[in-house]
Wavefront OBJ file of the C-alpha trace (Angstrom):
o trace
v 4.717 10.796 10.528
v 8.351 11.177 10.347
v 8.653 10.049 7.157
v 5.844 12.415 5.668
v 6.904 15.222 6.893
v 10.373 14.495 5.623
v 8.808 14.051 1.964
v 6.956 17.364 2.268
v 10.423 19.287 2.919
v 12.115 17.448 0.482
v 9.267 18.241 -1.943
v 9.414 21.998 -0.959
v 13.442 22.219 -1.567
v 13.085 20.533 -5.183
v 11.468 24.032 -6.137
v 14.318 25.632 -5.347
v 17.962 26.033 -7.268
v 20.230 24.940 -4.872
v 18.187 21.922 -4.427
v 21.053 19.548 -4.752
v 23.148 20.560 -1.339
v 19.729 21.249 0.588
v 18.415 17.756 -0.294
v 21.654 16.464 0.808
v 21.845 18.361 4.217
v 17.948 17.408 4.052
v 18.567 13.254 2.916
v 21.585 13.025 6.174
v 18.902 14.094 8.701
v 16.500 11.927 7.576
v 19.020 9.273 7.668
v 20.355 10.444 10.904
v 16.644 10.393 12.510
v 15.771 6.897 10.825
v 18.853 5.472 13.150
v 17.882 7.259 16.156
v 14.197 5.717 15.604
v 15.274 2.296 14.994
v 18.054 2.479 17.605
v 15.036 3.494 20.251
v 12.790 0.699 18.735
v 15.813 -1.786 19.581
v 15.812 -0.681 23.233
v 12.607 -0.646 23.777
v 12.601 2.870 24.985
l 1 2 3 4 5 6 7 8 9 10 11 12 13 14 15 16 17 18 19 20 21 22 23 24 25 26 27 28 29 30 31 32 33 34 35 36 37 38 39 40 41 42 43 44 45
């Protein structure tokens, strides 16, 4: 669900003109909350 919702943003900034430093701030959450999720699936938490 993560993942959609991620696409969906990502999709919604694209429309816009500063797209390029709001997908980035966009693209290091993302990345930031794809650790976290693997990091929890590690520890079993």
């Amino acid at each position: 669900m993560a993942y959609v919702s991620a696409g969906i943003i990502i999709y919604k900034y694209k429309s816009r003109r500063r797209q390029w430093s709001e997908m980035k701030i966009v693209a290091k959450v993302v990345f930031f909350l794809q650790r976290e999720i693997a990091w929890n699936d590690k520890t079993g938490s």
